[in-house]
PQR file with spaces between the fields and no chain letter, atoms N, CA, C, O and H, PARSE charges and radii, in Angstrom:
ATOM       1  N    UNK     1     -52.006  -18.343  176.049 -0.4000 1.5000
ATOM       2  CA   UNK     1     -50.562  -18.285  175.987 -0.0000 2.0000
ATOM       3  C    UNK     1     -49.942  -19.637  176.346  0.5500 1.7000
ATOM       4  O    UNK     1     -48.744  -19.885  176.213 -0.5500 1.4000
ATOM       5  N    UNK     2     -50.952  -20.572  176.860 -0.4000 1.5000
ATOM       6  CA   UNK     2     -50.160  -21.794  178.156 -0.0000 2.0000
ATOM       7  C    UNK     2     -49.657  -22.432  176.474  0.5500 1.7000
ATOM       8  O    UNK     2     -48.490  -22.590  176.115 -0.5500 1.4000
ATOM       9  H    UNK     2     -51.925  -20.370  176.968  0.4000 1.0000
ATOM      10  N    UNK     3     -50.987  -22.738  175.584 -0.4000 1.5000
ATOM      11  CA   UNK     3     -51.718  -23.315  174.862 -0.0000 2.0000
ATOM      12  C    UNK     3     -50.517  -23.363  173.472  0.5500 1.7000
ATOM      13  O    UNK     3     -50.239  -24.356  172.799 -0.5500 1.4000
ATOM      14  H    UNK     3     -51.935  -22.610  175.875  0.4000 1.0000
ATOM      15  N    UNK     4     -49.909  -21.848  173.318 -0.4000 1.5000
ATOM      16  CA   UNK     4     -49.246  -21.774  172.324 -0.0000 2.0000
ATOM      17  C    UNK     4     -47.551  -21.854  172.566  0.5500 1.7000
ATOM      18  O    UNK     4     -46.719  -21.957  171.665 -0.5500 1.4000
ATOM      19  H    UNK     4     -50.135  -21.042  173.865  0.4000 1.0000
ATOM      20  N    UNK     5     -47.215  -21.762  174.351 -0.4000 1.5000
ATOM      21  CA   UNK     5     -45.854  -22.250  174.534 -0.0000 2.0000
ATOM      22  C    UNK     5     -45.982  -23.947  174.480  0.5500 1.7000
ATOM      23  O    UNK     5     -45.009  -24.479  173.946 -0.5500 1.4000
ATOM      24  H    UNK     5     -47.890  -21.679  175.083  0.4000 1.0000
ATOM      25  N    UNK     6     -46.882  -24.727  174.884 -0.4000 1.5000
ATOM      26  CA   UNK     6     -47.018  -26.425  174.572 -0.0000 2.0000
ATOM      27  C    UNK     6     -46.484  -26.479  173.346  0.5500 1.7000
ATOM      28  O    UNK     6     -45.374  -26.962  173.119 -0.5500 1.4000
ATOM      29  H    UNK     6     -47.672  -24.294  175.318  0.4000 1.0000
ATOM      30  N    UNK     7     -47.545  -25.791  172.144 -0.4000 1.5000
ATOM      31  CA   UNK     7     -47.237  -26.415  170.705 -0.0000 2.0000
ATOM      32  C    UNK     7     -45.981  -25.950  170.490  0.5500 1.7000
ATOM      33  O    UNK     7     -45.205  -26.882  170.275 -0.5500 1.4000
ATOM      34  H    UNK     7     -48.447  -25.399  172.328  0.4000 1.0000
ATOM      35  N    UNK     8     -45.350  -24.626  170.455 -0.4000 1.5000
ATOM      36  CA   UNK     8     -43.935  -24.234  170.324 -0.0000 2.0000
ATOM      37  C    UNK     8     -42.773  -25.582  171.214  0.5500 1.7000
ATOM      38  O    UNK     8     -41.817  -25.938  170.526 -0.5500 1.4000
ATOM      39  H    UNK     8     -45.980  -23.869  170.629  0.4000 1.0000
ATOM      40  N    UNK     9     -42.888  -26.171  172.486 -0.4000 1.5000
ATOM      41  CA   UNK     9     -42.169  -27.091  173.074 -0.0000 2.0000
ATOM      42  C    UNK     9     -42.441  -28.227  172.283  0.5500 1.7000
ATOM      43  O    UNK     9     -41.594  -29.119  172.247 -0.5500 1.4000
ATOM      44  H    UNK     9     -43.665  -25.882  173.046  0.4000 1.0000
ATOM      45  N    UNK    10     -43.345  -28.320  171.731 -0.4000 1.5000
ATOM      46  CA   UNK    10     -43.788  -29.943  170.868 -0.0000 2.0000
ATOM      47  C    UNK    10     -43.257  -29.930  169.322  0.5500 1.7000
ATOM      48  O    UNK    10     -42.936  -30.903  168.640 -0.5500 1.4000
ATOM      49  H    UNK    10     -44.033  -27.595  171.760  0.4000 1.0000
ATOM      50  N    UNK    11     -43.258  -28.798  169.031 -0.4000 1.5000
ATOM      51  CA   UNK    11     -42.657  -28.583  167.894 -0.0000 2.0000
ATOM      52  C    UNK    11     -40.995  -28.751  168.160  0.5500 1.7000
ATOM      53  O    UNK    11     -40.432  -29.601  167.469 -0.5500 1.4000
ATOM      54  H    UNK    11     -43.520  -28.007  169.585  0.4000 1.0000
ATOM      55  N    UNK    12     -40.318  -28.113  168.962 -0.4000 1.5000
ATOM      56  CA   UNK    12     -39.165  -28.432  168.847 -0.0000 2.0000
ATOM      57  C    UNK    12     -38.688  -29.305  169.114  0.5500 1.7000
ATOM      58  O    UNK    12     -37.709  -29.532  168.403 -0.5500 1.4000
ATOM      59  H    UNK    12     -40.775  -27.422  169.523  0.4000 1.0000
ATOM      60  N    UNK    13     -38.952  -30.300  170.153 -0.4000 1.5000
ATOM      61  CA   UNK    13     -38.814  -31.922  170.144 -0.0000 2.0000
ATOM      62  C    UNK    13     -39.087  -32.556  168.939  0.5500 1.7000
ATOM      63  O    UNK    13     -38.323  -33.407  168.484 -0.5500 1.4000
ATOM      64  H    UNK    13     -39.748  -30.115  170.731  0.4000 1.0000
ATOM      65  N    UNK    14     -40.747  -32.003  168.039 -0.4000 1.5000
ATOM      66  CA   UNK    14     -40.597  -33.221  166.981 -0.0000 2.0000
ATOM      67  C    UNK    14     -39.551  -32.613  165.839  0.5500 1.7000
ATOM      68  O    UNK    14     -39.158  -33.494  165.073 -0.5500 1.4000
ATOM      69  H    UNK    14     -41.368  -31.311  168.409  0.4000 1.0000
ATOM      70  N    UNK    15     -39.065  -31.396  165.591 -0.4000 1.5000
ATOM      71  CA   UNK    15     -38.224  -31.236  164.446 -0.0000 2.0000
ATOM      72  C    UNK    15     -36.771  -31.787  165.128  0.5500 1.7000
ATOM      73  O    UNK    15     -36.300  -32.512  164.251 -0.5500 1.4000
ATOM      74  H    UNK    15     -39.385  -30.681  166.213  0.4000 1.0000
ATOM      75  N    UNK    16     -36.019  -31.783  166.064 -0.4000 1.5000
ATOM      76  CA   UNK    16     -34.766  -32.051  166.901 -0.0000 2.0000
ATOM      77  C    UNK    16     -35.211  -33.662  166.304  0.5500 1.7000
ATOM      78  O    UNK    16     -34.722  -33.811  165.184 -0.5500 1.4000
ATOM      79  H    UNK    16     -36.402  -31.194  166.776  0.4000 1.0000
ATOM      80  N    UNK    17     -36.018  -34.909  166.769 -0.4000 1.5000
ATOM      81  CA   UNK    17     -36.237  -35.551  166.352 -0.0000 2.0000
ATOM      82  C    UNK    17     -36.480  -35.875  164.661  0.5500 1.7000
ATOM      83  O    UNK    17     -36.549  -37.099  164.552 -0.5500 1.4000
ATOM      84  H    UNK    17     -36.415  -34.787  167.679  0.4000 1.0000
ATOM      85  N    UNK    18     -36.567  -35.497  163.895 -0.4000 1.5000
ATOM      86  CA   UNK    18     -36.951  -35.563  162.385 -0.0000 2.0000
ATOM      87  C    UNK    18     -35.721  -35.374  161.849  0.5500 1.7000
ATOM      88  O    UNK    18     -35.284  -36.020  160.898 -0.5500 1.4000
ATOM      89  H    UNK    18     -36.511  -34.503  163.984  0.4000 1.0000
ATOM      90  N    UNK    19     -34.937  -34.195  162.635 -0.4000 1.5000
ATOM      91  CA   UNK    19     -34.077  -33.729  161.998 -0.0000 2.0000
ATOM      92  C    UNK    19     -32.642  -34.823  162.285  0.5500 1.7000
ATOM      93  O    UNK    19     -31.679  -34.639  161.540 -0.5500 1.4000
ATOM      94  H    UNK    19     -35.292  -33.670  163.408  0.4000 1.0000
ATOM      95  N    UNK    20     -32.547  -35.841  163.271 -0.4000 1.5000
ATOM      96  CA   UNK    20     -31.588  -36.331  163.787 -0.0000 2.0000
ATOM      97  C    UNK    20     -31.147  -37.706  162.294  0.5500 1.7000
ATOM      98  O    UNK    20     -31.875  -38.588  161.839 -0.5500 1.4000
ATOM      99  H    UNK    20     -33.329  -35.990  163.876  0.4000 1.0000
ATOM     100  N    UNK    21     -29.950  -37.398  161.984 -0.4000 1.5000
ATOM     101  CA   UNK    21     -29.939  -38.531  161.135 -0.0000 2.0000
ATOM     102  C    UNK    21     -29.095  -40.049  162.078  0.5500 1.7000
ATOM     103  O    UNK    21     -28.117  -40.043  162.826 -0.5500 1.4000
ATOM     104  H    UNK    21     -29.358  -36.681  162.354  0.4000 1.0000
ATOM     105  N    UNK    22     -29.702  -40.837  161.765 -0.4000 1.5000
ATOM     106  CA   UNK    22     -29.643  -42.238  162.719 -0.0000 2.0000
ATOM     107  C    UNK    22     -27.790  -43.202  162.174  0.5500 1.7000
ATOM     108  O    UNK    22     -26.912  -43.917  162.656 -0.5500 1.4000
ATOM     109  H    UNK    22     -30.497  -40.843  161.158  0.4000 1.0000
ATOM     110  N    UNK    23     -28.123  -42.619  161.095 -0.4000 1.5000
ATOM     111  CA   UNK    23     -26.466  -43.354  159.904 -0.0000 2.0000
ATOM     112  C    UNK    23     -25.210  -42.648  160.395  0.5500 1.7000
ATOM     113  O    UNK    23     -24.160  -42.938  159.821 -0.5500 1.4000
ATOM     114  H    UNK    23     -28.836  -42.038  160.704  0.4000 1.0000
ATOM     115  N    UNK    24     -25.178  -41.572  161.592 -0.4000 1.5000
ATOM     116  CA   UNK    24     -24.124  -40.674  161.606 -0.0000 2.0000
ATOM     117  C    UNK    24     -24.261  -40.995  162.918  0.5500 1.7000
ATOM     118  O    UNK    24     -25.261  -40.940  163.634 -0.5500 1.4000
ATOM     119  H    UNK    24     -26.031  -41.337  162.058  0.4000 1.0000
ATOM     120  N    UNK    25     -22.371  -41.577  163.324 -0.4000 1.5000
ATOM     121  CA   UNK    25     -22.102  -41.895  164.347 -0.0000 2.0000
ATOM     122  C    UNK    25     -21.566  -40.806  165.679  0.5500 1.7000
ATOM     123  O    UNK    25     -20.477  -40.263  165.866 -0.5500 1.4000
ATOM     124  H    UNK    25     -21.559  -41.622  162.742  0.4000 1.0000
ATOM     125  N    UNK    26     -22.245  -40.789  166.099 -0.4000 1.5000
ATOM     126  CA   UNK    26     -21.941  -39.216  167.322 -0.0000 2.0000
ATOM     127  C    UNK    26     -21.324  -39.995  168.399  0.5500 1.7000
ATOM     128  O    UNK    26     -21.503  -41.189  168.641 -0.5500 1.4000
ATOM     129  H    UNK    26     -23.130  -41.230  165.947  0.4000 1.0000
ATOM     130  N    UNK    27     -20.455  -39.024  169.113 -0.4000 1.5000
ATOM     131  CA   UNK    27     -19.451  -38.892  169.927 -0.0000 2.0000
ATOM     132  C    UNK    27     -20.015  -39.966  171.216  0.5500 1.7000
ATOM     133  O    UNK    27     -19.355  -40.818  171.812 -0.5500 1.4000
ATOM     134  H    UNK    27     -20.310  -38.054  168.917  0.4000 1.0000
ATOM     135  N    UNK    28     -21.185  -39.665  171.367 -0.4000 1.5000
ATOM     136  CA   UNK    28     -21.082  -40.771  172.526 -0.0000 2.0000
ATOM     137  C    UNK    28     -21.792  -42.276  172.319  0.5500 1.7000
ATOM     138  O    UNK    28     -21.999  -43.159  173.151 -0.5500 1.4000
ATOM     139  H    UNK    28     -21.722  -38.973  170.883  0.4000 1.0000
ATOM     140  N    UNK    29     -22.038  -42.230  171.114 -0.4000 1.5000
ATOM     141  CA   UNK    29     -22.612  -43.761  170.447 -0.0000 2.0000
ATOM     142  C    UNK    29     -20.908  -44.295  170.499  0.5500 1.7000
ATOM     143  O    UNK    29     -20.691  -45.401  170.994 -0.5500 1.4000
ATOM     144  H    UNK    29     -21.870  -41.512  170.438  0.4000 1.0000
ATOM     145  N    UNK    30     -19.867  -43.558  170.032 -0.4000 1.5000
ATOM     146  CA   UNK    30     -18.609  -44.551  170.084 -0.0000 2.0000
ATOM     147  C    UNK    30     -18.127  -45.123  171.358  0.5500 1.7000
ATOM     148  O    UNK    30     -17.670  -46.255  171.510 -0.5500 1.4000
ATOM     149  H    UNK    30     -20.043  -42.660  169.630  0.4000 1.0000
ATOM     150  N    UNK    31     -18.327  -43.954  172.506 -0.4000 1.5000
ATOM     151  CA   UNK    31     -18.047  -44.348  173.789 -0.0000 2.0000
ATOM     152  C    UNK    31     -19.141  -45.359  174.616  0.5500 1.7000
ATOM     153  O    UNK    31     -18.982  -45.834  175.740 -0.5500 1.4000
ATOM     154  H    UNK    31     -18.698  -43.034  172.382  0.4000 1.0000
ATOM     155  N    UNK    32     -20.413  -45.552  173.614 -0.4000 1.5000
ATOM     156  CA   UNK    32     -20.742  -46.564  174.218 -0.0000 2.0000
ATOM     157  C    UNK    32     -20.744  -48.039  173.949  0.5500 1.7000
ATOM     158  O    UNK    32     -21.195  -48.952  174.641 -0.5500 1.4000
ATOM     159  H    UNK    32     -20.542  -45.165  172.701  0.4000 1.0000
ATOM     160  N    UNK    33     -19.963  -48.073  172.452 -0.4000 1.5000
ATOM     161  CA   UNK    33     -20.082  -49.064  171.436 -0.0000 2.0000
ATOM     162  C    UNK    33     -19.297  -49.781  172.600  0.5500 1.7000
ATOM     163  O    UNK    33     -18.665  -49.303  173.543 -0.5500 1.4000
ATOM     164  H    UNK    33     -19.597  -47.331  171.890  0.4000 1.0000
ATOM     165  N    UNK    34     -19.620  -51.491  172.111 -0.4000 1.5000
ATOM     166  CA   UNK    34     -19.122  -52.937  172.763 -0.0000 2.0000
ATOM     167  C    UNK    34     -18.175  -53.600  172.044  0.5500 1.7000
ATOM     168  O    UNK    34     -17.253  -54.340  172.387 -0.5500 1.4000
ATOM     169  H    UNK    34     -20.133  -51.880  171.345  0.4000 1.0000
ATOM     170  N    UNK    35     -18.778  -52.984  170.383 -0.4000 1.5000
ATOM     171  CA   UNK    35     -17.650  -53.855  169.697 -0.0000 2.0000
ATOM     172  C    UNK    35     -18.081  -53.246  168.690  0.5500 1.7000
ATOM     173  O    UNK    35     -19.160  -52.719  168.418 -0.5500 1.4000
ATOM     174  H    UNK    35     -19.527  -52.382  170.104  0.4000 1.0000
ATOM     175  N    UNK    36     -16.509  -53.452  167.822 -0.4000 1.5000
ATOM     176  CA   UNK    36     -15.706  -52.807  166.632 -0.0000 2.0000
ATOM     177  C    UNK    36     -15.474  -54.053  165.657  0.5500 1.7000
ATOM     178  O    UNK    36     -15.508  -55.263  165.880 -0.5500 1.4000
ATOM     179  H    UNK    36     -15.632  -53.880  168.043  0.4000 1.0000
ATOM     180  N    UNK    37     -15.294  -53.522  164.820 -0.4000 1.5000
ATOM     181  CA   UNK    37     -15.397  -54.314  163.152 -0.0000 2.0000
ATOM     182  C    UNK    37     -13.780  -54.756  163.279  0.5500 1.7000
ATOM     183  O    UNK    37     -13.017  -54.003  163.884 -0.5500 1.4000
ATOM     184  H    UNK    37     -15.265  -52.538  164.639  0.4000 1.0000
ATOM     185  N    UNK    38     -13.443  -55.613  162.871 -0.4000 1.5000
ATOM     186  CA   UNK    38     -11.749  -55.519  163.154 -0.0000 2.0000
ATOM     187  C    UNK    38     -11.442  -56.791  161.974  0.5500 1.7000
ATOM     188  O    UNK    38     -10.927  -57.793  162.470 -0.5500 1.4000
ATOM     189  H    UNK    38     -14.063  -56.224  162.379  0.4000 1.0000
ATOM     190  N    UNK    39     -11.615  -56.825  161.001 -0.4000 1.5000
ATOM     191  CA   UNK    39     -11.467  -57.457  159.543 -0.0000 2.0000
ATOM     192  C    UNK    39     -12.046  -58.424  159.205  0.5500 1.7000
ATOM     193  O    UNK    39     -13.241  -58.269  159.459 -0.5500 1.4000
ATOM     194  H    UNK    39     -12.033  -56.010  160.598  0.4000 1.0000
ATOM     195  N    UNK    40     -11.737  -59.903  158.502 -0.4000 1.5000
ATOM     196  CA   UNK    40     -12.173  -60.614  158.054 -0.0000 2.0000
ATOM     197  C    UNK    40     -11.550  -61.870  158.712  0.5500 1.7000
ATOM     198  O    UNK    40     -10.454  -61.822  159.269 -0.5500 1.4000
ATOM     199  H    UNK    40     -10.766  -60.029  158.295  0.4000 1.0000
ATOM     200  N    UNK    41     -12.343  -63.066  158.618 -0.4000 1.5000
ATOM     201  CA   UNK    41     -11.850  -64.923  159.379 -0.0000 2.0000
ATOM     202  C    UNK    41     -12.471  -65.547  158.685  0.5500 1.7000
ATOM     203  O    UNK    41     -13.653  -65.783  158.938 -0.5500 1.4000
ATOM     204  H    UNK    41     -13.234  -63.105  158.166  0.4000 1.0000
ATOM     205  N    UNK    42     -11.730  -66.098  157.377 -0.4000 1.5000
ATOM     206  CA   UNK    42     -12.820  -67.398  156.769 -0.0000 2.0000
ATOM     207  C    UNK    42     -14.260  -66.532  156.715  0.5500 1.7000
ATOM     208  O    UNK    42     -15.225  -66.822  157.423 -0.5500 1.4000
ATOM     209  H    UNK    42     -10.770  -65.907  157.172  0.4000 1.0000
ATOM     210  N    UNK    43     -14.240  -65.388  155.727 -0.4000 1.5000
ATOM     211  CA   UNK    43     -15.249  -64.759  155.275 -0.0000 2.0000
ATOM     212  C    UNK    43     -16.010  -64.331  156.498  0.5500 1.7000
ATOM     213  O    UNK    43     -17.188  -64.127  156.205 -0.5500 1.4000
ATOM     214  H    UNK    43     -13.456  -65.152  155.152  0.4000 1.0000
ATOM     215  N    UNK    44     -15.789  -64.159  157.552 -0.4000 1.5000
ATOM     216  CA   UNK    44     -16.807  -64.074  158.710 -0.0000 2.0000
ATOM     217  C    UNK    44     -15.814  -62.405  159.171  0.5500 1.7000
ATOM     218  O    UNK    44     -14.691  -61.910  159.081 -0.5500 1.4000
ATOM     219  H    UNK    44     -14.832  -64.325  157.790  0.4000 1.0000
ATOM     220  N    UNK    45     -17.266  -62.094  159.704 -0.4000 1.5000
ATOM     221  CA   UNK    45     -16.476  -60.253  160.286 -0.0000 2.0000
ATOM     222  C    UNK    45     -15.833  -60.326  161.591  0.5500 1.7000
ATOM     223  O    UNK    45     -16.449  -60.710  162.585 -0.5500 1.4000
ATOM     224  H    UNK    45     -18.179  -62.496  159.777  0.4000 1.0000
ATOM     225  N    UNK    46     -14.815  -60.028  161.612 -0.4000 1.5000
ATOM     226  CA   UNK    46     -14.073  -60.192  163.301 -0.0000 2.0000
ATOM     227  C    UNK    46     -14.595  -58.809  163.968  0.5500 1.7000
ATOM     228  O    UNK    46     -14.837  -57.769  163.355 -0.5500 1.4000
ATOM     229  H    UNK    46     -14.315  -59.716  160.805  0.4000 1.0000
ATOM     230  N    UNK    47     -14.662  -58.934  164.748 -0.4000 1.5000
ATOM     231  CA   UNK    47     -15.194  -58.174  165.773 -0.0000 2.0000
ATOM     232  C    UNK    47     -14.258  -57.889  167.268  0.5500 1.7000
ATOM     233  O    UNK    47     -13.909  -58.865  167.932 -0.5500 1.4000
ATOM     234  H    UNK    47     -14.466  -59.779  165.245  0.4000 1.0000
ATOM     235  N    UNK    48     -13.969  -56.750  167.625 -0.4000 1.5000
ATOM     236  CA   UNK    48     -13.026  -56.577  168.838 -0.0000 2.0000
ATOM     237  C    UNK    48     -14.103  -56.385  170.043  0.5500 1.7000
ATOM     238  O    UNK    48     -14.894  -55.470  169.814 -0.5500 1.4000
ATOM     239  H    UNK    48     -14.253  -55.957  167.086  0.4000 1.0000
ATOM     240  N    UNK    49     -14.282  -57.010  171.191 -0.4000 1.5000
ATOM     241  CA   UNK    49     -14.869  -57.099  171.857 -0.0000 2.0000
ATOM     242  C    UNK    49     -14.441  -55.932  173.201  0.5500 1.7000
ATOM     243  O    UNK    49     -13.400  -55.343  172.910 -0.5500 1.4000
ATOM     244  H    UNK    49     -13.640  -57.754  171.378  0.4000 1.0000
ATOM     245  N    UNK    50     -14.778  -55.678  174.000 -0.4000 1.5000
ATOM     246  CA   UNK    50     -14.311  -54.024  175.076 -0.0000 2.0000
ATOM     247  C    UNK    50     -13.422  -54.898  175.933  0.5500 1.7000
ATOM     248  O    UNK    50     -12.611  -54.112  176.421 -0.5500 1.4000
ATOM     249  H    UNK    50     -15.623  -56.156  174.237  0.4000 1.0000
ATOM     250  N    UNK    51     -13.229  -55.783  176.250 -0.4000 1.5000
ATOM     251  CA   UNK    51     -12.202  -56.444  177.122 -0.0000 2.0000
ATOM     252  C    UNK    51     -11.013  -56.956  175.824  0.5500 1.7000
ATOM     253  O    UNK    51     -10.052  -57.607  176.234 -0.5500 1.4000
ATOM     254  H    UNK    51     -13.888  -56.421  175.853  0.4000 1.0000
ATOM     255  N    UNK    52     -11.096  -56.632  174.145 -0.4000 1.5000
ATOM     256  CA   UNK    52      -9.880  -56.926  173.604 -0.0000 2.0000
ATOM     257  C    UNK    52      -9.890  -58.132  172.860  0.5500 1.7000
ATOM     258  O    UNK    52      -9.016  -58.417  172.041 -0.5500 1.4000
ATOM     259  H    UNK    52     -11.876  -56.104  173.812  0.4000 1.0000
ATOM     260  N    UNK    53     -11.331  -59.185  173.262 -0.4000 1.5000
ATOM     261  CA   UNK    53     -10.999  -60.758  172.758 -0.0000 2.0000
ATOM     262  C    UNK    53     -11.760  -60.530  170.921  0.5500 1.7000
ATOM     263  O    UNK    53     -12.750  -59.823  170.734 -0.5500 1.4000
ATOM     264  H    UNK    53     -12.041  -58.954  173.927  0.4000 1.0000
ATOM     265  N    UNK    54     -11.183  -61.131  170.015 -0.4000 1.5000
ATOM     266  CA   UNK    54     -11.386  -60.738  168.990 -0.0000 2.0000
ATOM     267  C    UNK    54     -12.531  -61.831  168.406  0.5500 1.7000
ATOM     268  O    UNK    54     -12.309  -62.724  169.224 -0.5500 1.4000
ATOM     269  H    UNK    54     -10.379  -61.705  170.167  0.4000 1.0000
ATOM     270  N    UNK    55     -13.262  -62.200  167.823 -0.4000 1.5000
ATOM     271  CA   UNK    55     -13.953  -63.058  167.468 -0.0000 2.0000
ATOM     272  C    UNK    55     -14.781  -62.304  166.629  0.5500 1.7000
ATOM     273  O    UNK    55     -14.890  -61.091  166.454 -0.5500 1.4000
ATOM     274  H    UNK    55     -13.442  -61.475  167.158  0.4000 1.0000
ATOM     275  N    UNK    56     -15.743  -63.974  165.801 -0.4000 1.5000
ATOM     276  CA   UNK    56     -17.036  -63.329  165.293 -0.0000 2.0000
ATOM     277  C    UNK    56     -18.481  -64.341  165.174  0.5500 1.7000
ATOM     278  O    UNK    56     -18.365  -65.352  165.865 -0.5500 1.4000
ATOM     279  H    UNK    56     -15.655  -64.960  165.943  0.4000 1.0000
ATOM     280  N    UNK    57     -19.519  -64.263  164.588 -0.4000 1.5000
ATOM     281  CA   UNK    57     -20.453  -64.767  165.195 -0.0000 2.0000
ATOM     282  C    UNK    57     -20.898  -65.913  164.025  0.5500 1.7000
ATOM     283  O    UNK    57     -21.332  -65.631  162.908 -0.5500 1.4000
ATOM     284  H    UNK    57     -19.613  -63.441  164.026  0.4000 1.0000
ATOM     285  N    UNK    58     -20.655  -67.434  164.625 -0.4000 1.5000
ATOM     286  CA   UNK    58     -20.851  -68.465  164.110 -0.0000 2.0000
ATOM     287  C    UNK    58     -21.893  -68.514  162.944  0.5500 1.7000
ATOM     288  O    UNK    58     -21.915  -67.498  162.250 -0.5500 1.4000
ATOM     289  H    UNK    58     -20.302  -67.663  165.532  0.4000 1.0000
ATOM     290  N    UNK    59     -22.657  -69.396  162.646 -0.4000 1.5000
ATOM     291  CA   UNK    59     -23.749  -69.953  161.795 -0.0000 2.0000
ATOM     292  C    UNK    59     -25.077  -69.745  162.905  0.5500 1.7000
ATOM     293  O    UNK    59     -26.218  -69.347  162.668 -0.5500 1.4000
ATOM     294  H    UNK    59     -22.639  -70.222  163.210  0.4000 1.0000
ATOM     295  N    UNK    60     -24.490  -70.152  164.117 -0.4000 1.5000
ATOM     296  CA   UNK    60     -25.319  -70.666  165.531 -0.0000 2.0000
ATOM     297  C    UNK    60     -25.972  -68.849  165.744  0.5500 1.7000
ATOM     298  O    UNK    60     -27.183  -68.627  165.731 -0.5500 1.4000
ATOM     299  H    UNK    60     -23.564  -70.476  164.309  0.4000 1.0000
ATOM     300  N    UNK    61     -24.945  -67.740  165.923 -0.4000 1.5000
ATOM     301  CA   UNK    61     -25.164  -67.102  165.908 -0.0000 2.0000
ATOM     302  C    UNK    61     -24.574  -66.584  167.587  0.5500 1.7000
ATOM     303  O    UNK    61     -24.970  -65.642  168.274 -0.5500 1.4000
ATOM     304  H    UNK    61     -23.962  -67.920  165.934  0.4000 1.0000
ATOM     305  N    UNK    62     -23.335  -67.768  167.917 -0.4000 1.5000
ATOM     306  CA   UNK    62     -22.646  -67.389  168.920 -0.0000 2.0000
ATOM     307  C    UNK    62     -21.593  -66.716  168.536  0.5500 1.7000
ATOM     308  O    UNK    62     -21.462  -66.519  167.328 -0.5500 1.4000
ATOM     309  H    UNK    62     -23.014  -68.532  167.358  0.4000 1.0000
ATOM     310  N    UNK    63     -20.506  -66.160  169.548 -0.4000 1.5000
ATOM     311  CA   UNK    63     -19.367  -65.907  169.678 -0.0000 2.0000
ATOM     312  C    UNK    63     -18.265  -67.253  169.310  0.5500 1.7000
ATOM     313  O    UNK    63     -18.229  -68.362  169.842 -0.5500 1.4000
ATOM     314  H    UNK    63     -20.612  -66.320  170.529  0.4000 1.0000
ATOM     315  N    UNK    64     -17.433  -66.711  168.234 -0.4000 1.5000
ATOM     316  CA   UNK    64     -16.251  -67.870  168.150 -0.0000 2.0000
ATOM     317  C    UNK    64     -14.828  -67.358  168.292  0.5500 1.7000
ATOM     318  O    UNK    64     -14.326  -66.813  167.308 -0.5500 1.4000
ATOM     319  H    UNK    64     -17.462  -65.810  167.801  0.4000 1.0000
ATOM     320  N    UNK    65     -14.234  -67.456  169.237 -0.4000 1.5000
ATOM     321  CA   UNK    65     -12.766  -66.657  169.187 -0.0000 2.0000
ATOM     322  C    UNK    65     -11.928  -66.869  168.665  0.5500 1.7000
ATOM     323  O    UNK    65     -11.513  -68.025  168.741 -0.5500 1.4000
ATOM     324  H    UNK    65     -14.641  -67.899  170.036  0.4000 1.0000
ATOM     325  N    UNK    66     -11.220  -65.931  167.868 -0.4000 1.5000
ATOM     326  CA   UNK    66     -10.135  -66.250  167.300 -0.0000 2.0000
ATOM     327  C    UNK    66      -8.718  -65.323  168.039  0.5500 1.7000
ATOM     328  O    UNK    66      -8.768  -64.220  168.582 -0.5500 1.4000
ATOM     329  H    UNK    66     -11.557  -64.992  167.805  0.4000 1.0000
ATOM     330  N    UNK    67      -7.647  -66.113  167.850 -0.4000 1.5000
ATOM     331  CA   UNK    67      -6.294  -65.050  168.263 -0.0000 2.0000
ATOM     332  C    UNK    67      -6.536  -63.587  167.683  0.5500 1.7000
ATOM     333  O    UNK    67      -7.045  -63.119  166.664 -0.5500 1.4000
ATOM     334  H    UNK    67      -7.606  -67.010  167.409  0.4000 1.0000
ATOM     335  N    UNK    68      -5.820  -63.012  169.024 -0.4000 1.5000
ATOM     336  CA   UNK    68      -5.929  -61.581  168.767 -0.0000 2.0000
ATOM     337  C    UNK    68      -5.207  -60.736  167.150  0.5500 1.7000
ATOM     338  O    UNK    68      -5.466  -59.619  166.702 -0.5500 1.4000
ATOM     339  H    UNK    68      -5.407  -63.393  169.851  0.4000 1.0000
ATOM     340  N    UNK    69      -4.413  -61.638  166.696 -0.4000 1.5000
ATOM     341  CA   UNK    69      -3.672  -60.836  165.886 -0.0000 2.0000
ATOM     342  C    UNK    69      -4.693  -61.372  164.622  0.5500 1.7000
ATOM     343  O    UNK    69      -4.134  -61.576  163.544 -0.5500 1.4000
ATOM     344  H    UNK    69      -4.203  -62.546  167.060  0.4000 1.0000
ATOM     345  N    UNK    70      -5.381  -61.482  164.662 -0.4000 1.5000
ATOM     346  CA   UNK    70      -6.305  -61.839  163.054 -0.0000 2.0000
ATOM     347  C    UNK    70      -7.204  -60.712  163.236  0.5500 1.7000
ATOM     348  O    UNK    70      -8.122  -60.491  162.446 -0.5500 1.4000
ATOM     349  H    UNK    70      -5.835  -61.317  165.538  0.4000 1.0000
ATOM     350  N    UNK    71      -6.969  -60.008  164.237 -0.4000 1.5000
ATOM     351  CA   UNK    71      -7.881  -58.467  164.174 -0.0000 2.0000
ATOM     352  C    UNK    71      -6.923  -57.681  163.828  0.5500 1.7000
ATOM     353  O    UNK    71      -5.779  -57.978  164.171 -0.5500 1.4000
ATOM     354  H    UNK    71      -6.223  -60.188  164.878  0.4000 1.0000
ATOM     355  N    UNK    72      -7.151  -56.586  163.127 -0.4000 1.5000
ATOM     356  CA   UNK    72      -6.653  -54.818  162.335 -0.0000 2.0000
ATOM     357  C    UNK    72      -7.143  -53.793  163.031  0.5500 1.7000
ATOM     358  O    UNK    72      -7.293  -52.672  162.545 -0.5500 1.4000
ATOM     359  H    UNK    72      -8.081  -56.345  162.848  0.4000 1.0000
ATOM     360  N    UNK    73      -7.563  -54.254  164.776 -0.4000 1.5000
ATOM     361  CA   UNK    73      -8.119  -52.873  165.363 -0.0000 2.0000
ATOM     362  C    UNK    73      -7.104  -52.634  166.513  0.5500 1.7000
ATOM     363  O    UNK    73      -7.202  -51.634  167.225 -0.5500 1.4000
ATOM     364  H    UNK    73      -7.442  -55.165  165.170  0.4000 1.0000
């Protein structure tokens, strides 16, 4: 009996897992997100950062800030 509640517990972890689609944004992936898409700068994606500063990410592959109002978030 031990033998056949294991595989029944292993089974439902791996289907909960299989079954989870990764492309669909759930309720607390938003509350943990850092940063938001917030339009376009000289072809580059602006990005709203959790403290508000708007920027997006160089050639370098840093942060470059731009004024807040060139963001749409």
């Amino acid at each position: 009996m031990k033998k056949l509640t294991i595989i029944f517990i292993a089974l439902i972890g791996i289907s909960s897992f299989i079954s989870c689609d990764s492309s669909e944004e759930t309720e607390n992936d938003i509350e943990t997100r850092t940063e938001w898409e917030c339009g376009t700068h000289n072809g580059n994606t602006l990005y709203t950062g959790p403290q508000g500063g708007c920027y997006y990410y160089n050639s370098n592959g840093n942060k470059t800030y731009v004024d807040r109002s060139e963001c749409n978030c």
